[in-house]
Each structure stands twice: as structure tokens, then as C-alpha cells.
C-alpha positions in Angstrom: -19.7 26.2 -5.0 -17.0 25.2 -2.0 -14.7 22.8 -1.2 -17.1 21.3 1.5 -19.6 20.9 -1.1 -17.0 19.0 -3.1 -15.9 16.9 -0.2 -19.0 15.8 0.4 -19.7 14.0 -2.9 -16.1 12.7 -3.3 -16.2 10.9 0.0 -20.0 9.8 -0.5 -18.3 8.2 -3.2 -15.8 6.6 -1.9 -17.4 5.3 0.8 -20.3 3.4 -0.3 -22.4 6.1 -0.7 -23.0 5.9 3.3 -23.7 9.4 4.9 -22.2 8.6 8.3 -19.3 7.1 7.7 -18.8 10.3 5.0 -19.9 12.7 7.7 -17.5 11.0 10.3 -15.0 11.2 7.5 -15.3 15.3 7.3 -16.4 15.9 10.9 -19.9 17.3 10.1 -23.1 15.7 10.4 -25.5 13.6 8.3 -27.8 16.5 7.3 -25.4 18.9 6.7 -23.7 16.4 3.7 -26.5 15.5 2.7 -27.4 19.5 2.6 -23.9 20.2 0.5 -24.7 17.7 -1.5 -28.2 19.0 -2.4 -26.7 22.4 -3.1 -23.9 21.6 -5.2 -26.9 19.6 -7.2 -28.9 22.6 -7.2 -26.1 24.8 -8.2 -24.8 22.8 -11.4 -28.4 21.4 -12.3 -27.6 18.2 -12.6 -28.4 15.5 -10.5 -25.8 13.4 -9.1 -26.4 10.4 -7.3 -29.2 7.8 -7.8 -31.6 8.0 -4.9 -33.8 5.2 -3.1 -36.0 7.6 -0.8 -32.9 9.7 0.8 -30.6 6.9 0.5 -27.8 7.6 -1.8 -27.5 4.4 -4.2 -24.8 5.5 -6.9 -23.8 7.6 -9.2 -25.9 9.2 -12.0 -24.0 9.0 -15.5 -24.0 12.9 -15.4 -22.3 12.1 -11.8 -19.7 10.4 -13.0 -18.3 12.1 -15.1 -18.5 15.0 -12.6 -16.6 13.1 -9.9 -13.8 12.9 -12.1 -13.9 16.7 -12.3 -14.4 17.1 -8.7 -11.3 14.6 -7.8 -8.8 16.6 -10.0 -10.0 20.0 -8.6 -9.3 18.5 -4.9 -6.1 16.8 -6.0 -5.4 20.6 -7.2 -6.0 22.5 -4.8 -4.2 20.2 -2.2 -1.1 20.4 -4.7 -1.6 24.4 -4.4 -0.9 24.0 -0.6 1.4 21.7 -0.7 4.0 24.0 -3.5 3.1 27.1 -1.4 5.1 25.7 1.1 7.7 24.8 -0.9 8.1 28.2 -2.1 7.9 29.4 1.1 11.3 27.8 2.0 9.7 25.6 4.7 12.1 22.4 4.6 10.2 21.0 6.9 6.4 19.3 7.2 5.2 15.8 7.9 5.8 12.6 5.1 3.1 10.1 5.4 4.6 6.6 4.3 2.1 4.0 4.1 3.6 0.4 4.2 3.0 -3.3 4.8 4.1 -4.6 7.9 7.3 -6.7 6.3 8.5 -3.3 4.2 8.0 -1.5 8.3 9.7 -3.5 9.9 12.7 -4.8 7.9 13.1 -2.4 4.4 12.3 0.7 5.9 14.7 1.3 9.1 18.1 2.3 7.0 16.5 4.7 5.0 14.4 6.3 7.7 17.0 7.1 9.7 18.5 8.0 7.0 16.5 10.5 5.8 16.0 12.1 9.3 19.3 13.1 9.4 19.1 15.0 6.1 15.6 16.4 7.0 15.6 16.3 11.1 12.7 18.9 10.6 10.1 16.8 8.9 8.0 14.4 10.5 7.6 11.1 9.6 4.0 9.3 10.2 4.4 5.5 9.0 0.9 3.7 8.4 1.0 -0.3 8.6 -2.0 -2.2 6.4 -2.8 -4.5 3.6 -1.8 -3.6 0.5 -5.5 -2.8 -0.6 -5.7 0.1 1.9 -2.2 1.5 1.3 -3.4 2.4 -2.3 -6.7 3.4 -0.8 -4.4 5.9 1.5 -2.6 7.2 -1.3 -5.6 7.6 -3.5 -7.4 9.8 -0.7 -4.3 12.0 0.1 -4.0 10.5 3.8 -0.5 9.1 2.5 2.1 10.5 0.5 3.9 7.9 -0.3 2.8 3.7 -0.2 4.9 1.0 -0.3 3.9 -3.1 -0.5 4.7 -6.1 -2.7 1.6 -6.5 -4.3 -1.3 -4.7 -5.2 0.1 -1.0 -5.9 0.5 -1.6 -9.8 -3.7 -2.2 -10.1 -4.8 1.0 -9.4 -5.1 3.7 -12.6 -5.2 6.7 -10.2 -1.8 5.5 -9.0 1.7 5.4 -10.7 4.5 2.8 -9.2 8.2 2.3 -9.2 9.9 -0.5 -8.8 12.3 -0.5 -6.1 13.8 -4.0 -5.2 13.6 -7.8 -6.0 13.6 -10.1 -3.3 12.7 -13.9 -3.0 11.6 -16.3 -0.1 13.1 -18.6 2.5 12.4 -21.5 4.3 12.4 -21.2 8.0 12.6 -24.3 10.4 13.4 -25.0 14.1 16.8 -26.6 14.3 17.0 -30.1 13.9 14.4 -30.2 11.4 14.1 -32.6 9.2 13.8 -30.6 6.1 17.5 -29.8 6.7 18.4 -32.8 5.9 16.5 -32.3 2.0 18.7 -30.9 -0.8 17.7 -29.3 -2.9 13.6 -28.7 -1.1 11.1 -29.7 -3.0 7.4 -28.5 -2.9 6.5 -31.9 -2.3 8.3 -32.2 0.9 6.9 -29.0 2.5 3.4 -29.8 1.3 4.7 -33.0 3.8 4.4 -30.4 6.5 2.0 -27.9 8.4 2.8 -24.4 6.7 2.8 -21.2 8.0 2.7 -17.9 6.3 1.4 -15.0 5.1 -2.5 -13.9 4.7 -3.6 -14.1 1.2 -2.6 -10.8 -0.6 0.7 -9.6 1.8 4.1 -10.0 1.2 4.1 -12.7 -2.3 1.6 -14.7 -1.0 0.0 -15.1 -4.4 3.6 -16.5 -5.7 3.5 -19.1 -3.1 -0.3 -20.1 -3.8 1.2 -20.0 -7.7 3.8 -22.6 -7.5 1.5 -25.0 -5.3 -1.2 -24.9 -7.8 1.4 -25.2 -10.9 2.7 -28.2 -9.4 -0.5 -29.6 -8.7 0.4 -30.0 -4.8 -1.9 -29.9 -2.1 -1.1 -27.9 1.1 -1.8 -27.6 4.8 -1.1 -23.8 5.9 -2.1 -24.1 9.2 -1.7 -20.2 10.6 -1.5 -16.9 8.6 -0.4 -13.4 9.6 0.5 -10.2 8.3 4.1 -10.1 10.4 6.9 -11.9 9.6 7.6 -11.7 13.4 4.4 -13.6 14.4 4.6 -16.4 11.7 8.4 -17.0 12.9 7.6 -16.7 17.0 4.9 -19.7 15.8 7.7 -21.7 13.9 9.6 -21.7 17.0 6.8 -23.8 18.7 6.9 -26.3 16.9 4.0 -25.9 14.9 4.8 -25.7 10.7 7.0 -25.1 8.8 7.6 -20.8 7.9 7.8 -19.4 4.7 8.9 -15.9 4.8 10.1 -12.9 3.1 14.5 -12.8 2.6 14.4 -10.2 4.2 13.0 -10.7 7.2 15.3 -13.5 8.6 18.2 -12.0 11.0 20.4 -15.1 11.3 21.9 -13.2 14.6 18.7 -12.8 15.6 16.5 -15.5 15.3 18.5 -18.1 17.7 16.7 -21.8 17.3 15.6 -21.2 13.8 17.1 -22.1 10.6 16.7 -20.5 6.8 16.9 -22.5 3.8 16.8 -21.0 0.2 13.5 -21.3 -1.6 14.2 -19.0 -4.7 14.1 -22.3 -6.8 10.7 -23.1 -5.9 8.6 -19.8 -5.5 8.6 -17.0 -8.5 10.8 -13.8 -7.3 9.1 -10.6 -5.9 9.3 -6.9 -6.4 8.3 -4.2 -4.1 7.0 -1.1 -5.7 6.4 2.7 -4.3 3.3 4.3 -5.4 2.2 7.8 -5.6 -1.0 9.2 -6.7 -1.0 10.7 -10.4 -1.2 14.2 -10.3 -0.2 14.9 -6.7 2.4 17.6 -6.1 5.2 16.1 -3.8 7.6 18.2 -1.3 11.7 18.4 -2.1 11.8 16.2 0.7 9.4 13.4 -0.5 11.5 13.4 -3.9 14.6 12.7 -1.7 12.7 10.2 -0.1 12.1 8.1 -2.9 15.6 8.2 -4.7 16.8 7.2 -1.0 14.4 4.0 -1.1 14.3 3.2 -4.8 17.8 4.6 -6.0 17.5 3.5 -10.0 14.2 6.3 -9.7 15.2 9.3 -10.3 12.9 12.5 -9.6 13.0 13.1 -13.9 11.3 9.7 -13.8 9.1 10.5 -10.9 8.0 13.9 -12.4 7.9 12.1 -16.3 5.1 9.2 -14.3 3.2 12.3 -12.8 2.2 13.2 -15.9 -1.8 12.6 -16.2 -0.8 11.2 -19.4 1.9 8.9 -18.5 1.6 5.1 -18.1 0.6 4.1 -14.4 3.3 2.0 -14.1 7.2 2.6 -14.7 8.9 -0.5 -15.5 
């Protein structure tokens, strides 16, 4: 038995059961996973996966209970390197912080820079995606550390934190004549083209929410991901914006106005997730009290715990 071999069926699981993308995935070829996997089979006696031909097509019941074995010996021996270097005394490393493009661009900066200047020797690699492949990152090891709105708390092989609350805003080109409304109703943006964010990002499923409670009908004309692009397209003239608080720089965003919208749309929390089990660095602990600073690493190292709920209230 070798880690190869275990490699091989943990990504063939993950991945759809598709032998190129897993080979791809471990920089091998087709028949030599398919070979690992045929010799780990061989080796335990049991078989597996389901077959079609050679086709993988799932797991056996036998398998699955072995992939759960097989994750935890992986998530192991990564935690194995990962305190070696610890004890070695090597402050330094690289921090993988997968994030959606909102938490990128406007929660992240401050404590980044932060953070550099208390660890100037570790590197920071910052992954942008939907919430659905941040967790996916976090699950596989590729990330350290994920960070979105949504999404984080559904995972069981994950454990989040809360970090902050933040609400939505309004954004219109000056002049408009929803400035002109107070308080805003839903009724008299449903009166307008909207723009905002893809279904899944950034409290989108709030916004959808309050629409549907209220039983009013919209037009959202344009979706993104970036707070950026849905403002640049307010500017032309073409919906009304609704946003994340954060992301509106009143310095910044000359010819556009905010207008409160906590009274209409359900508040948000962004959460940092870790995988259960994982073995984080010094560094990564000091990471997460920087972002989340009611987390402390007792709490983080309490949520570890296999046992522990998967998310921390």
C-alpha cells in the first residue's frame, strides 16, 4: 500500500469517477491509476468501485466505507508535514486563502497587509471563486483557509466561524429618481431594471428571499460575481445595483449614489471555513483571530475536533 495508490481512489472519487481528469489531477497517466487502483483492490481484497466495462461508475458499499478511511489517512499524513515544520521553527511557508471576489477585494486588504508585516516570510496565494469551489478547495487541501457569505456552513467535512455581519445597499447614478423615495420600498425597485449578484455569491439568496416573501416580481437584468462590474454597469445607465455595504467607496465611486437597504433585505454573515481535522501552521491561527477577532485559536482547536459540531455559532 502507498500514498499514490490512495490518491488515486480519493480523487477518482472526487472527480466523477473520470480517469483523466484524476490522472491530470496527480500528473500520471490513465493506465497507471487505473493500475493503483487495481492493486490497492488486490491488496485489501475488496473491491472498490462499481465497474461498467473499465469505466469506473461508483463506489461499492465496501468502498465507501473505505474512502472514508483513506481521506483521514491523507488528511494525516498532510497534517504530519505540515507540524514537522512547525517544530522545525520554520515561521515561514505559503497560506492559501480561498475567497469570493467581494471578501478579495474589499474585506481582505487590511488584514493582509496586515498580517505580512507580522509574517513578511510566508506567502500568501489568494484563490477567487464561487462559494461552491472555495469549500471544494478547502476539502481537497488546495486551500487552507476559505472565506464567502454563503455556502461554507453546508459542508460536514468542513467547520466555519462566523466572522462579520454586513447588509446591502442600494446603488444609483445621481439624479435618480429612487432618491427621491423614503424609505425604498421593494415595490419601487421591482419598478426598475436590477442588477446584481449571480445566484449563490455575496447574499444573493437574501435578495431572491425578500422578493419572493413579498410576492414581487423582478427584472434583474445583468449578474456578476464583482461588485466592480455590477457598479461600472450602474453607471451606464442600465438598472438599478444592489450590492454588498462593503463594497461602496463613497470617495471612490464619483456619479453613483448608496441608499440603505438593511430594511428590506435579511442581514448577512461571512464565515471562515477550515477543513475538520486539518493541522493548521502558527501563522494560519494568527491569521484567523486577525480576520475573525471574537475566534479565538481555543475555539478553532475545540471545532477541529472530529467530534465537534461543523459549525460554531
Amino acid at each position: 500500500m502507498n500514498f499514490q495508490q490512495l490518491r488515486s481512489i480519493r480523487e477518482a472519487a472526487r472527480r466523477g469517477y473520470n480517469l483523466t481528469e484524476v490522472a491530470n489531477a496527480l500528473f500520471t497517466s490513465q493506465p497507471g491509476v487505473s493500475r493503483q487502483i487495481r492493486e490497492l483492490e488486490d491488496e485489501l481484497g475488496v473491491v472498490i468501485f462499481e465497474r461498467n466495462g473499465k469505466r469506473l461508475t461508483g463506489l461499492t458499499d465496501p468502498g465507501k466505507g473505505i474512502l472514508k478511511i483513506i481521506d483521514r489517512l491523507l488528511v494525516e499524513a498532510e497534517n504530519l508535514q505540515q507540524a514537522s515544520m512547525e517544530y522545525a521553527g520554520q515561521n515561514s511557508g505559503t497560506l492559501t486563502i480561498a475567497a469570493t471576489h467581494t471578501q478579495a477585494r474589499y474585506a481582505l486588504p487590511k488584514v493582509v497587509q496586515s498580517f505580512r508585516n507580522d509574517f513578511p516570510d510566508v506567502r500568501i496565494a489568494l484563490q477567487q471563486s464561487a462559494p461552491d469551489h472555495i469549500a471544494e478547495w478547502v476539502l481537497s487541501g488546495k486551500a487552507d483557509i476559505g472565506i464567502a457569505t454563503e455556502g461554507l456552513s453546508q459542508f460536514p467535512d468542513l467547520v466555519s466561524f462566523p466572522c462579520y455581519r454586513w447588509s446591502h445597499l442600494i446603488v444609483v447614478p445621481d439624479g435618480h429618481p429612487l432618491l427621491n423615495c423614503s424609505p425604498i420600498r421593494l415595490e419601487d425597485l421591482a419598478g426598475y431594471p436590477l442588477i446584481t449578484y449571480d445566484v449563490g455569491f455575496t447574499g444573493r439568496g437574501h435578495i431572491d428571499a425578500a422578493f419572493a416573501k413579498a410576492g414581487v416580481r423582478t427584472d434583474i437584468v445583468l449578474t456578476a460575481m464583482d461588485s466592480d462590474v455590477i457598479k461600472q454597469y450602474v453607471s451606464l445607465g442600465m438598472g438599478v445595483g444592489i450590492v454588498a455595504s462593503m463594497a461602496f467607496d463613497h470617495g471612490r465611486d464619483k456619479g453613483l449614489r448608496a441608499v440603505e437597504a438593511s430594511h428590506l433585505f435579511a442581514p448577512n454573515v461571512t464565515r471562515l471555513a477550515v477543513r475538520r481535522g486539518a493541522y493548521l501552521r502558527a501563522y494560519a491561527y494568527h491569521f484567523i483571530e486577525q480576520f475573525a477577532p471574537d475566534v479565538s485559536r481555543a475555539d478553532i482547536e475545540r471545532a477541529l475536533d472530529a467530534d465537534a459540531p461543523r459549525e460554531v455559532m
